[in-house]
PLY file of the C-alpha trace (Angstrom):
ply
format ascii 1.0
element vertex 300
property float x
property float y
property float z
element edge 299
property int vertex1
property int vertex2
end_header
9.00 -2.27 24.92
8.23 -2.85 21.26
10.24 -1.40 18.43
7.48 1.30 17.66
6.47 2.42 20.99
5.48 5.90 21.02
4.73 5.99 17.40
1.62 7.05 16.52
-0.01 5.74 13.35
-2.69 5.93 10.75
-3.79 2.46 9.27
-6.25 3.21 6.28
-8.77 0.34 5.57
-7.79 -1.47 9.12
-11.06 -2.54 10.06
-10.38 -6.00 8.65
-7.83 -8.61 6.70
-4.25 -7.30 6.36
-4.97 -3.74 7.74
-6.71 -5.10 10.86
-3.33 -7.03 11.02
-1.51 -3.99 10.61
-2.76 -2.39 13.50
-2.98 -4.91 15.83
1.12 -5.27 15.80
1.32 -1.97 15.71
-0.18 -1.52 18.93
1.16 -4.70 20.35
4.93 -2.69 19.85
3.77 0.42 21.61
2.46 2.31 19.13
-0.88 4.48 19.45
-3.06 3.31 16.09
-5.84 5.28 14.36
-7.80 2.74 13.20
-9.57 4.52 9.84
-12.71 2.20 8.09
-15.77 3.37 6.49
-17.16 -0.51 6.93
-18.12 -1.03 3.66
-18.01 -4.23 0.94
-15.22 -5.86 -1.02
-16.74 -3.57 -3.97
-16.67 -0.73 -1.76
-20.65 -0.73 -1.06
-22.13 -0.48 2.10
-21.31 1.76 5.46
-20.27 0.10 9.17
-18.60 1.52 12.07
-18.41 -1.81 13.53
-15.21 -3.22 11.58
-13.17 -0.29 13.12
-14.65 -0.44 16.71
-13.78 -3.89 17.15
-10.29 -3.74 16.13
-10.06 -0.98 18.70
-11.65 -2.97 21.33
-9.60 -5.38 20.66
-6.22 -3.61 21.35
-7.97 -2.13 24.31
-8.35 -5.17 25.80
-4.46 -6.06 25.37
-3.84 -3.09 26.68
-3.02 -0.89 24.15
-3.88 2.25 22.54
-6.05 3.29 19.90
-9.18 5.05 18.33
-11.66 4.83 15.89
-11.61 7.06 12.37
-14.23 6.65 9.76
-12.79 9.68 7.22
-13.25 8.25 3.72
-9.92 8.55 2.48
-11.08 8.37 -1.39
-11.92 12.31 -1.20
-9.64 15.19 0.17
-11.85 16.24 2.87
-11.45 12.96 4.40
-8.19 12.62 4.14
-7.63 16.01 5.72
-9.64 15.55 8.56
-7.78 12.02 9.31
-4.26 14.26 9.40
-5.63 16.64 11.42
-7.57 14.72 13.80
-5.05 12.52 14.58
-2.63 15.43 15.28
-5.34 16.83 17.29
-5.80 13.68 19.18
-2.38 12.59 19.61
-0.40 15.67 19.45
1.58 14.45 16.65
1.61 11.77 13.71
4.82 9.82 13.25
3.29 6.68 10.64
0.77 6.79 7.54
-0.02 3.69 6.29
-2.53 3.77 3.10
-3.80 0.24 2.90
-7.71 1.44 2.31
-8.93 -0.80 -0.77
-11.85 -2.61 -2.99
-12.51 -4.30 -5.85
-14.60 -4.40 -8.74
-12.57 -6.83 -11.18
-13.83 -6.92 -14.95
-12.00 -8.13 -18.04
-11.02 -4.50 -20.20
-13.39 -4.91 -22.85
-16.51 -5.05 -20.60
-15.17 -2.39 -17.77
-17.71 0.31 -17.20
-16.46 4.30 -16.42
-18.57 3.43 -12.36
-15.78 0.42 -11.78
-12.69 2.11 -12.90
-13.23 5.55 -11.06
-14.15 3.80 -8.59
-10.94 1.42 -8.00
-8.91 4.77 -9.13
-10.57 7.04 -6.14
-9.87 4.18 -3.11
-6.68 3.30 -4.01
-4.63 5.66 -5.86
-6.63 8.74 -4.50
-6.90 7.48 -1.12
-3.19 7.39 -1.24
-2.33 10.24 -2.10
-4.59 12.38 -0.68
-3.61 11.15 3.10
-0.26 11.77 1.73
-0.52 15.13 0.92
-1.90 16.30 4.03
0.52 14.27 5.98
2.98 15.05 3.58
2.62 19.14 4.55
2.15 18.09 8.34
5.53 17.18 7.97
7.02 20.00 6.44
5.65 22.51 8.10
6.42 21.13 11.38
10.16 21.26 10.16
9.97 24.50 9.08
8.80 25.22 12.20
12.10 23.98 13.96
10.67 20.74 14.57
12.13 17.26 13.90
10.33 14.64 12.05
11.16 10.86 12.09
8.01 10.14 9.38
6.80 7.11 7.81
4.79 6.18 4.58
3.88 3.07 4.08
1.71 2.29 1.11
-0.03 -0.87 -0.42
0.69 -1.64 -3.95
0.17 -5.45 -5.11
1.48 -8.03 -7.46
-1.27 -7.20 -10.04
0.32 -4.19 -9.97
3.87 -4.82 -10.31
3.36 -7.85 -12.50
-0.04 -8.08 -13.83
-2.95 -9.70 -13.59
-5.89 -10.30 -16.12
-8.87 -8.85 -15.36
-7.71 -6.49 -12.92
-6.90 -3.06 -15.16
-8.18 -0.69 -13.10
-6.81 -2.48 -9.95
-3.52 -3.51 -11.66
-3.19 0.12 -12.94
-4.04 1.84 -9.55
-1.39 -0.59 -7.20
1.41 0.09 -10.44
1.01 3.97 -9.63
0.99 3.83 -6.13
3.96 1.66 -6.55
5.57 5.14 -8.99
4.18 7.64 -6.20
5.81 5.79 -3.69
9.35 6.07 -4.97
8.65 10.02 -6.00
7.41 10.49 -2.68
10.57 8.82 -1.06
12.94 11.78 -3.35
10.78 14.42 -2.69
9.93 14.13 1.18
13.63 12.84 2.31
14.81 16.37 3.13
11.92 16.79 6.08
12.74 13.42 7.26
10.10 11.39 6.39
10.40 7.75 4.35
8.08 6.23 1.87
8.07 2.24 1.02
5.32 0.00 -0.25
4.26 -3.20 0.01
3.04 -5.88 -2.81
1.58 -8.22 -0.28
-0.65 -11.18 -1.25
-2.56 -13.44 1.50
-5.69 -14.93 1.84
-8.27 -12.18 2.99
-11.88 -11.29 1.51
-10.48 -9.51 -1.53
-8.86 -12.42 -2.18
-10.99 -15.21 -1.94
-12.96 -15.29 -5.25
-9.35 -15.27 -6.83
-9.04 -19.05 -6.29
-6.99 -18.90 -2.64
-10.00 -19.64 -0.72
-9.37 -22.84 -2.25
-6.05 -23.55 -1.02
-5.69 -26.39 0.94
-5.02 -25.95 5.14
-1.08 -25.67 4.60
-1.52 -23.31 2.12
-3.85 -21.14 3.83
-2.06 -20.73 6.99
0.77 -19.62 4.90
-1.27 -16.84 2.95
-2.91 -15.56 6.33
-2.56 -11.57 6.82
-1.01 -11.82 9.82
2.36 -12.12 7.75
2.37 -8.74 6.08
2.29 -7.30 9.49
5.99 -7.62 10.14
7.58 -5.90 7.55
5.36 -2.76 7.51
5.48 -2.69 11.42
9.80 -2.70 11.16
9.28 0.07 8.48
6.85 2.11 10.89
9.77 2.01 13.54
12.60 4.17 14.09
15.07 1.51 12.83
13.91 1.90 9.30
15.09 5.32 8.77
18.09 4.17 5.94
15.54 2.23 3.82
13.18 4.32 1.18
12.08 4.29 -1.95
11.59 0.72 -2.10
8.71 -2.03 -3.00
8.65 -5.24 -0.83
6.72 -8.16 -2.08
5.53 -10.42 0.75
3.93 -13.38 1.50
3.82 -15.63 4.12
6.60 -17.45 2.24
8.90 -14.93 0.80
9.78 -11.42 2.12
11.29 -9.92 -1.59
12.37 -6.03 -2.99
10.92 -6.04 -5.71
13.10 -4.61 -8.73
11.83 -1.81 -10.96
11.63 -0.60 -14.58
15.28 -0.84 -15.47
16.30 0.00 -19.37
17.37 -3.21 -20.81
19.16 -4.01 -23.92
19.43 -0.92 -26.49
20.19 -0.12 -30.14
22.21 3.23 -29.92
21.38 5.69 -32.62
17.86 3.98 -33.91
17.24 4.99 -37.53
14.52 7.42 -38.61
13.26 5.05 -40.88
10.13 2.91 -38.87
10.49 0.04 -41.93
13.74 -0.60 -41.06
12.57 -1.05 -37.26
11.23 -4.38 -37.57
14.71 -6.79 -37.33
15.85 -4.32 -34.75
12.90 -4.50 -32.48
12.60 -8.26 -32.83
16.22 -8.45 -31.50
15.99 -5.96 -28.42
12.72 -8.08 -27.02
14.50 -11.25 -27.99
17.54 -10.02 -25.95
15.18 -8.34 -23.22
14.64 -10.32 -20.13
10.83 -11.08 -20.03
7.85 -10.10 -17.98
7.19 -11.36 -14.79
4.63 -13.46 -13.82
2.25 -12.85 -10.73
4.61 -15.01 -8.73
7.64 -12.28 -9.56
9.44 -14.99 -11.67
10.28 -15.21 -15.43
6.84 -15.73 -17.26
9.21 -18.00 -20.12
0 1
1 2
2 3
3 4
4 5
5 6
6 7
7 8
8 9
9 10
10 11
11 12
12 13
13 14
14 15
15 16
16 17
17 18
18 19
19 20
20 21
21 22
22 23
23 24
24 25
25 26
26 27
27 28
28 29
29 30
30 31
31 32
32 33
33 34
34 35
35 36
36 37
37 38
38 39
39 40
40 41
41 42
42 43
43 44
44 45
45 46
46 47
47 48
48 49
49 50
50 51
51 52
52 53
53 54
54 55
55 56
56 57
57 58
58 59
59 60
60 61
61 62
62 63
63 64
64 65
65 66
66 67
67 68
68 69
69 70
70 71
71 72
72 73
73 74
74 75
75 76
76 77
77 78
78 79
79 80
80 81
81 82
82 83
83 84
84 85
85 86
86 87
87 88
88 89
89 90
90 91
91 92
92 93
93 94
94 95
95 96
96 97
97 98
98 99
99 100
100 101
101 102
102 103
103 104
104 105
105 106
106 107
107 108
108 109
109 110
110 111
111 112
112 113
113 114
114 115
115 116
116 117
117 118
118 119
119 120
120 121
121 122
122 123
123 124
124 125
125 126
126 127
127 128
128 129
129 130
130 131
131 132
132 133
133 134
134 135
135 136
136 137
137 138
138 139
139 140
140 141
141 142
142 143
143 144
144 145
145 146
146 147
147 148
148 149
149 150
150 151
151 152
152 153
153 154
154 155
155 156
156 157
157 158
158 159
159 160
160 161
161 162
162 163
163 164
164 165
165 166
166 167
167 168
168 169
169 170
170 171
171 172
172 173
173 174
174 175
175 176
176 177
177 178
178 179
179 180
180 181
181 182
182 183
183 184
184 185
185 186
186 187
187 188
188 189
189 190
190 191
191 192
192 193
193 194
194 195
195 196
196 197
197 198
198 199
199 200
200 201
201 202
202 203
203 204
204 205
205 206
206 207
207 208
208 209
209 210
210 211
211 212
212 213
213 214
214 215
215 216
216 217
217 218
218 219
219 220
220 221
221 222
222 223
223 224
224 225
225 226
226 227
227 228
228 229
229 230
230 231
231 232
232 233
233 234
234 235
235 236
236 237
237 238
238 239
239 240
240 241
241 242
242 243
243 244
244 245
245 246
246 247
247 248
248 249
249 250
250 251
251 252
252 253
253 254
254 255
255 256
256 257
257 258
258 259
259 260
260 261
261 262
262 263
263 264
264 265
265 266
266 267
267 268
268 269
269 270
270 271
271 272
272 273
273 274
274 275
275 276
276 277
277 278
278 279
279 280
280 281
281 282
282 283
283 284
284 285
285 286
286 287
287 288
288 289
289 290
290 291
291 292
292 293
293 294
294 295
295 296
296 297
297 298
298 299
């Protein structure tokens, strides 16, 4: 028996890379897995059943369970129906995991309105709108007299936590789903339900263009998908039910929690006066400890 047999679990954007990777352990450790893909391109172009219905064949064929979901997650109609057909389906939903995603990468200044909403709606929206409805699953089936052992799992990144350049809309999307993780963690606790993230990074299509497809063999084995899979498939289990509110960075290489905004050093009474700010300031970021680079690490 694996740790999450029984479960049954949502994987957003599972039709390939890290999600496919996601559900395949899943359902290798007994869980039942929704596999949910619209089939479309890295920049979220495009339509295909096919991504989904082969993952699903493929656990089949090992003897496991799962089922095909093409909802698009990036509007609230979607993401309702994915709740509610699953519960329909399975009788229950025990696991969420929001790992639906594209990219359309431009430096700031050249950014169109198209690329940014469009980032915002799969990621950030497609988070929270699965959420929601999973969210008041949840809480209505304690209310009810029920008990609820839930998951949420949810996909932030480095370029999110850390930064990377030409990645503001994607960078800004995987920083708030890192914040709406740790909100969701305090606010759904008392029905019995966690939320974590990951800030994985490995070597998958959305990846490729970003200079790891040129890794050498080592390197690439290292940075495959199949290493994220651990970690969320531990949190998706019934042994992770002490551990919320937290961000783990992952790699083939390092399994990290990632530290958050913490206030740093401070003047204490700060005058009124802004031209008597300047020495002050200078100090404070002088004293502060400084930004990370995309590695997690000191940037200095």
């Amino acid at each position: 028996m694996g740790i999450c047999e029984g479960r049954v679990c949502i994987v957003t954007g599972a039709g390939r890379g890290i999600g496919r990777e996601h559900a395949l352990m899943l359902a290798a450790h007994g869980a039942s897995v929704v596999v949910n893909d619209i089939g479309g391109e890295v920049d979220g172009s495009g339509r295909s059943s096919g991504p989904a219905h082969d993952v699903v064949e493929e656990i089949v064929a090992a003897g496991g369970v799962a089922s095909v979901n093409g909802d698009d997650i990036s509007t609230w109609a979607g993401a309702q129906h994915l709740i509610e057909e699953t519960v329909e389906q399975y009788g229950t939903l025990d696991v969420l995991i929001n790992n639906a995603g594209i990219l359309r990468d431009r430096m700031l200044a050249n950014m169109t309105e198209s690329e940014w909403d469009a980032v915002m709606a799969v990621h950030l929206k497609g988070t929270a709108g699965p959420t929601h409805f999973a969210a008041a699953y949840w809480r209505d089936k304690v209310k009810g007299g029920g008990v609820v052992d839930g998951r949420i799992i949810n996909t932030s990144s480095p370029s999110g936590i850390y930064g990377n350049v030409g990645q503001t809309n994607y960078g800004a999307a995987k920083a708030g789903i890192a914040a709406f993780t740790v909100i969701a963690a305090k606010e759904l606790a008392r029905y019995g339900v966690t939320a974590n993230a990951i800030a994985p990074a490995a070597l998958t299509r959305m990846t490729e263009n970003l200079g790891m497809g040129k890794a050498d063999d080592m390197t690439k084995a290292m940075m495959s998908p199949r290493w994220i899979a651990p970690i969320v498939t531990w949190l998706a289990s019934t042994e992770s039910a002490e551990v919320t509110g937290r961000v783990f960075d992952v790699t083939g290489q390092a399994l990290s929690v990632a530290e958050g905004w913490h206030r740093g050093p401070t003047q204490e009474h700060p005058t009124d006066d802004p031209t008597q700010l300047g020495e002050v300031v200078k100090r404070l970021v002088a004293e502060a400890r400084p930004n990370a680079n995309m590695f997690g690490y000191d940037e200095n």
